[in-house]
C-alpha positions in Angstrom: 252.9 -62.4 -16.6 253.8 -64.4 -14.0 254.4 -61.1 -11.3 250.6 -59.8 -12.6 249.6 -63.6 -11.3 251.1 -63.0 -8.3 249.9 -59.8 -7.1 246.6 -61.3 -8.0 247.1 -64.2 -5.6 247.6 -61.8 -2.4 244.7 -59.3 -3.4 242.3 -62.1 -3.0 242.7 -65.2 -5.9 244.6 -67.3 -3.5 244.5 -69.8 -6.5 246.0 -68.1 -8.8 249.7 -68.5 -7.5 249.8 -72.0 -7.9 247.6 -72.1 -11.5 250.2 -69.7 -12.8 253.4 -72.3 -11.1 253.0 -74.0 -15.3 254.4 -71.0 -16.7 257.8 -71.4 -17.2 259.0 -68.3 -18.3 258.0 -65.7 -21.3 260.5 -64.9 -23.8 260.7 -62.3 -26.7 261.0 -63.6 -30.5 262.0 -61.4 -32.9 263.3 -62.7 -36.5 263.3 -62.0 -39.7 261.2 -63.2 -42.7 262.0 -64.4 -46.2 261.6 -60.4 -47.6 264.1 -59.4 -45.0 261.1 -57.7 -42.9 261.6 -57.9 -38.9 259.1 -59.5 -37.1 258.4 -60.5 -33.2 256.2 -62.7 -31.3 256.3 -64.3 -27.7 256.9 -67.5 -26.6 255.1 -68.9 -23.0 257.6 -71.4 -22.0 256.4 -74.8 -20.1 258.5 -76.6 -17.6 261.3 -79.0 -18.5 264.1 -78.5 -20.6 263.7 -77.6 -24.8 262.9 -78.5 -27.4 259.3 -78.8 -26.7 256.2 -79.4 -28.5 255.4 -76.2 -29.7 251.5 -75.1 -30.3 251.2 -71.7 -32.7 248.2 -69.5 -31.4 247.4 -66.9 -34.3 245.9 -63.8 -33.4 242.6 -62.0 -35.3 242.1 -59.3 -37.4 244.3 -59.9 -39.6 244.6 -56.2 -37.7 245.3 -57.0 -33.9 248.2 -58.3 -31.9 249.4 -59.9 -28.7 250.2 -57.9 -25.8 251.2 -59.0 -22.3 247.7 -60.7 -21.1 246.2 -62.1 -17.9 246.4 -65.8 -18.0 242.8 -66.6 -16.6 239.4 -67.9 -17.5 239.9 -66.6 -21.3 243.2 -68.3 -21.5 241.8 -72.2 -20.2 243.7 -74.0 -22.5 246.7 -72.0 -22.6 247.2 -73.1 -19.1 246.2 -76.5 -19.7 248.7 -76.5 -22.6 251.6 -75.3 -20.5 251.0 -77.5 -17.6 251.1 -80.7 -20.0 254.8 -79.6 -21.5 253.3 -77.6 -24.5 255.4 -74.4 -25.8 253.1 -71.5 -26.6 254.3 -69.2 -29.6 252.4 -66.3 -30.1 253.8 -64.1 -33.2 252.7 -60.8 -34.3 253.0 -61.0 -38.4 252.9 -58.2 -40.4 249.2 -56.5 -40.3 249.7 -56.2 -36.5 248.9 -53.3 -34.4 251.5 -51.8 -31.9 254.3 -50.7 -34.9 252.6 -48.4 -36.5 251.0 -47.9 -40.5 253.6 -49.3 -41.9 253.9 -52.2 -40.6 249.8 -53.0 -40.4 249.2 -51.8 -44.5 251.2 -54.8 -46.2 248.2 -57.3 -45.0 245.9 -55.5 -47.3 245.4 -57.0 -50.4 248.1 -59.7 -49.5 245.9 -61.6 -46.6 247.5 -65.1 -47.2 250.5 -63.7 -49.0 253.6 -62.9 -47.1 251.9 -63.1 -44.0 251.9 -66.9 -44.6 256.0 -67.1 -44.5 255.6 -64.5 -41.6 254.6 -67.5 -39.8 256.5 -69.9 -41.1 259.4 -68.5 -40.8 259.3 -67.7 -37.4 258.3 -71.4 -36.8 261.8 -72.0 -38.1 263.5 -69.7 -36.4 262.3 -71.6 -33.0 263.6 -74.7 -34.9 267.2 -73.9 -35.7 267.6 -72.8 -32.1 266.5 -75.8 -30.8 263.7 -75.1 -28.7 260.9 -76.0 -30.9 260.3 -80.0 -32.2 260.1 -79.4 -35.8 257.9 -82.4 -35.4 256.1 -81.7 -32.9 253.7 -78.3 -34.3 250.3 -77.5 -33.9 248.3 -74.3 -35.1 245.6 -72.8 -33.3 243.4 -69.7 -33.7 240.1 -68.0 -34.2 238.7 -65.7 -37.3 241.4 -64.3 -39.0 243.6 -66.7 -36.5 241.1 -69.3 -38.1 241.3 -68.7 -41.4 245.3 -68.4 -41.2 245.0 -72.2 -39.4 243.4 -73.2 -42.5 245.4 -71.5 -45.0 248.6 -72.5 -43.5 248.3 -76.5 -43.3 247.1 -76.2 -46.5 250.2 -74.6 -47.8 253.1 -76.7 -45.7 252.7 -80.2 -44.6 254.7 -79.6 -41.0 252.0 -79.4 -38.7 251.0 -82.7 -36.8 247.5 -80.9 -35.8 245.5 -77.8 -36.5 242.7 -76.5 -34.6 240.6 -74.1 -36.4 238.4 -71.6 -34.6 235.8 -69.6 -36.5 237.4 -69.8 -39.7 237.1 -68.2 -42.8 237.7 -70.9 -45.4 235.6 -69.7 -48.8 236.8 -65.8 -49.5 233.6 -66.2 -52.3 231.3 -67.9 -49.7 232.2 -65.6 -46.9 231.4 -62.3 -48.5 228.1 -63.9 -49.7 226.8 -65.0 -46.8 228.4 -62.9 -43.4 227.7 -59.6 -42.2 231.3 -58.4 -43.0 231.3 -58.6 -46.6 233.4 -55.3 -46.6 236.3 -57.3 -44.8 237.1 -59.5 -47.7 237.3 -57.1 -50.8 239.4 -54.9 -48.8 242.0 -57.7 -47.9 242.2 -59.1 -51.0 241.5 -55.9 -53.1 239.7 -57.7 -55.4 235.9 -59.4 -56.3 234.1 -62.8 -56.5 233.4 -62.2 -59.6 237.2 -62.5 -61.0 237.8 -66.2 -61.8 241.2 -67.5 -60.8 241.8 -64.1 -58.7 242.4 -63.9 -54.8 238.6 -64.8 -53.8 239.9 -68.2 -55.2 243.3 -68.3 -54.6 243.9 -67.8 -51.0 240.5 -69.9 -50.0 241.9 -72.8 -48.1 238.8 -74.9 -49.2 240.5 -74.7 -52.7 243.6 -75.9 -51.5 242.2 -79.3 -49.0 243.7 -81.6 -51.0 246.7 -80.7 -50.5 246.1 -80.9 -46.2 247.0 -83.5 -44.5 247.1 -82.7 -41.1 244.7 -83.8 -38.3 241.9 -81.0 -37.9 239.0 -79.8 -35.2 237.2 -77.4 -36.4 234.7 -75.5 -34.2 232.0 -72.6 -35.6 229.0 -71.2 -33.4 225.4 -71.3 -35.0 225.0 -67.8 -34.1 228.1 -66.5 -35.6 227.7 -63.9 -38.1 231.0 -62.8 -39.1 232.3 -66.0 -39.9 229.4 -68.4 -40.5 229.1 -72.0 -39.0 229.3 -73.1 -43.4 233.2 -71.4 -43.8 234.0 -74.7 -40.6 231.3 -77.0 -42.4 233.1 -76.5 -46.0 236.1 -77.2 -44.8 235.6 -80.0 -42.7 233.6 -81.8 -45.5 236.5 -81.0 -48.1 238.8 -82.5 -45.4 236.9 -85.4 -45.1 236.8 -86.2 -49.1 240.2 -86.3 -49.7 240.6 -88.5 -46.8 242.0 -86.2 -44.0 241.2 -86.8 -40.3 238.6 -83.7 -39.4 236.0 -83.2 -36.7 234.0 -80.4 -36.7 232.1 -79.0 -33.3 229.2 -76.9 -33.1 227.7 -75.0 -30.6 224.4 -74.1 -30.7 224.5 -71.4 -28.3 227.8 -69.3 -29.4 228.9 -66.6 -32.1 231.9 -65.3 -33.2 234.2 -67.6 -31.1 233.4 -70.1 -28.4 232.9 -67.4 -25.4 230.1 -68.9 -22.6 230.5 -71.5 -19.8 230.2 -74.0 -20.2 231.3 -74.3 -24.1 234.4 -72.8 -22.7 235.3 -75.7 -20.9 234.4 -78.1 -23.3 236.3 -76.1 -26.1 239.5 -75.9 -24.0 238.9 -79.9 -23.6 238.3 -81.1 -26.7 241.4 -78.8 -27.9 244.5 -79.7 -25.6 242.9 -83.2 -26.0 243.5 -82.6 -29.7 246.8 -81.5 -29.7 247.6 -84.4 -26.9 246.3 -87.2 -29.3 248.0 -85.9 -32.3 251.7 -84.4 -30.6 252.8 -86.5 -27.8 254.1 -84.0 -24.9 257.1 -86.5 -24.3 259.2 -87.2 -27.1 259.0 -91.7 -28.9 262.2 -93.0 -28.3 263.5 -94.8 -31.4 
């Protein structure tokens, strides 16, 4: 990543050179879950010397993965993040692409499942080798990356701030209201219409009581595929049981927060965020 930035910088971005200068190296993750399955993610390494706070950037889909990427006006607050002292993990669960059928067929029917400890584990992984701060997490992402933010600080109380990202938060809501309706009976293999089954039980809105780490959520009006209520349920549900949670929403964005100048303000208000909430240099006791 950082050679890509530097060819960049002599074929005419003479900016890029130095913008790139935050990246302090990119390293390969692979571990192994709780079910024995292999799994591997990146990690964008900061300046400075480990353990470092340590913000987790899930992908979408759930079918999609993270590939070797251009660090420019799409990835604002990565950068941002780096350049303050913020690790970047950026794991590749099961139900990615890039390994084949196998590997991308577990994810259906089991969205929240065993992807969930996909996650986590790898978040532990980065722990025991001491180059994560257990205490110092965050989670980011947007859609399925969204919906995963949600589910997971719902699930374990490690994360000292989430920011959520067009998420799905109501599986019953969701396939009532977006244009996807599709998506959710063929992840969870199941229907609305089966009390107590998966439409219930892997909706993070039924599990906000159990949260209690600091949230920003952010949903565009225009969005279709996740609609602005999945942020707006959760956010309220937050709120009630007595959770810090903003909620931003642009009037002028869809599926994910894509125009200038939201894109600045959304890369803002989200490093700002994780800055309140993890301290980039570690309290003395």
């Amino acid at each position: 990543i950082r050679q890509v930035g530097y060819q960049a910088s002599k074929s005419g971005d003479p900016g890029a050179e130095k913008e790139l200068a935050v990246l302090g190296g990119v390293e390969t993750v692979n571990w192994r879950a709780p079910d024995g399955l292999e799994i591997q993610g990146r990690r964008l390494k900061p300046a400075g010397r480990a353990p470092h706070p340590l913000v987790m950037m899930v992908h979408g889909g759930a079918v999609w993965h993270f590939r070797p990427f251009w660090l420019g006006r799409r990835s604002i607050s990565t950068l941002m993040l780096l350049g303050r002292g913020y690790a970047i993990f950026l794991p590749n669960p099961r139900g990615s692409t890039g390994r084949g059928q196998a590997f991308v067929r577990p994810v259906l029917g089991d969205m929240g499942g065993a992807d969930t400890h996909d996650y986590l584990s790898g978040l532990d992984h980065l722990a025991a080798r001491g180059i994560a701060d257990p205490k110092r997490l965050g989670v980011t992402g947007g859609s399925y990356g969204g919906y995963m933010t949600t589910w997971l600080i719902t699930q374990d109380p490690r994360f000292a701030a989430a920011v959520a990202v067009s998420p799905v938060t109501n599986q019953v809501t969701e396939h009532l209201i977006s244009n996807i309706p599709h998506f959710v009976s063929l992840f969870l293999e199941d229907t609305y219409t089966n009390p107590g089954g998966k439409y219930f039980d892997r909706s993070p809105i039924m599990f906000a009581h159990k949260a209690r780490t600091p949230t920003l959520s952010t949903c565009g009006v225009l969005d279709r595929c996740t609609p602005p209520e999945e942020a707006v349920q959760f956010h309220n549900a937050l709120l009630e049981n007595g959770v810090k949670s903003v909620l931003v929403t642009y009037p002028q964005e869809g599926h994910g927060v894509r125009k200038w100048p939201a894109t600045v303000d959304y890369g803002a208000r989200m490093v700002g965020w994780f800055e309140e909430h993890i301290p980039a240099a570690a309290k003395r006791s």
